[in-house]
N, C-alpha and C positions, 0 to 999 in steps of 0.2 A: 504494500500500500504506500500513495506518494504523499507528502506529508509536505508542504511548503510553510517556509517560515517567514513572519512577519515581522517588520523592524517598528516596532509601536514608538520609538522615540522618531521617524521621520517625519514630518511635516505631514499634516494631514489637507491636501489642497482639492481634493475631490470629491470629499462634501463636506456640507455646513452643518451646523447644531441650529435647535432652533432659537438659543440668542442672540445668532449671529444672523439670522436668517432677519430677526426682528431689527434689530441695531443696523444691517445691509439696507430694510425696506423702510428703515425708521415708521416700524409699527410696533405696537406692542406687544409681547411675551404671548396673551390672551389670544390674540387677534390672529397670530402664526397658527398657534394649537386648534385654533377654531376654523382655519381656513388650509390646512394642511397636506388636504388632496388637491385643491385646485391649485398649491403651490407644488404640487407635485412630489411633496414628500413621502417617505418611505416609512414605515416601521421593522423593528430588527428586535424580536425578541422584548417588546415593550421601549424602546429606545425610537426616537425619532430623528430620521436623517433627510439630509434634502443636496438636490444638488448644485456644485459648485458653483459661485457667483454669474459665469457666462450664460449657463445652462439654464438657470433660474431667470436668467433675465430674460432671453428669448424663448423660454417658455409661459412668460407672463404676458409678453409683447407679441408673437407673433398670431396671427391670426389663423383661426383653425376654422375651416367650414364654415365662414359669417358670424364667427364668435369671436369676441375679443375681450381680455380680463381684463378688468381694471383695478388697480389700488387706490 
């Protein structure tokens, strides 16, 4: 069995938490947790992940089939 290892001390740049997700969209802590699928977040075992600043952005802003998110 292959067993790959992880370097938990490297920089974590490919997803956000969601304080940072809040402080990135300067909204509040609540308002992340509350809107967490349409920001496209993840969950992991009870933990909530979302993804990196680019990804987030153009998944807030682009336009999918005449829908458009707004903050």
């Amino acid at each position: 069995m292959y067993y790959s290892t992880v370097d938990i001390s490297a920089p974590k740049k490919d997803i956000l938490t969601p304080e940072e997700v809040a402080q990135y969209l300067r909204k509040s802590l609540s308002w992340v947790y509350k809107n967490w699928r349409i920001l496209g977040g993840r969950k992991l075992r009870g933990s909530l992940f979302f993804p990196k600043k680019e990804e987030l952005y153009e998944f807030l802003f682009y336009k999918r089939e005449g829908m458009e998110v707004r903050i």
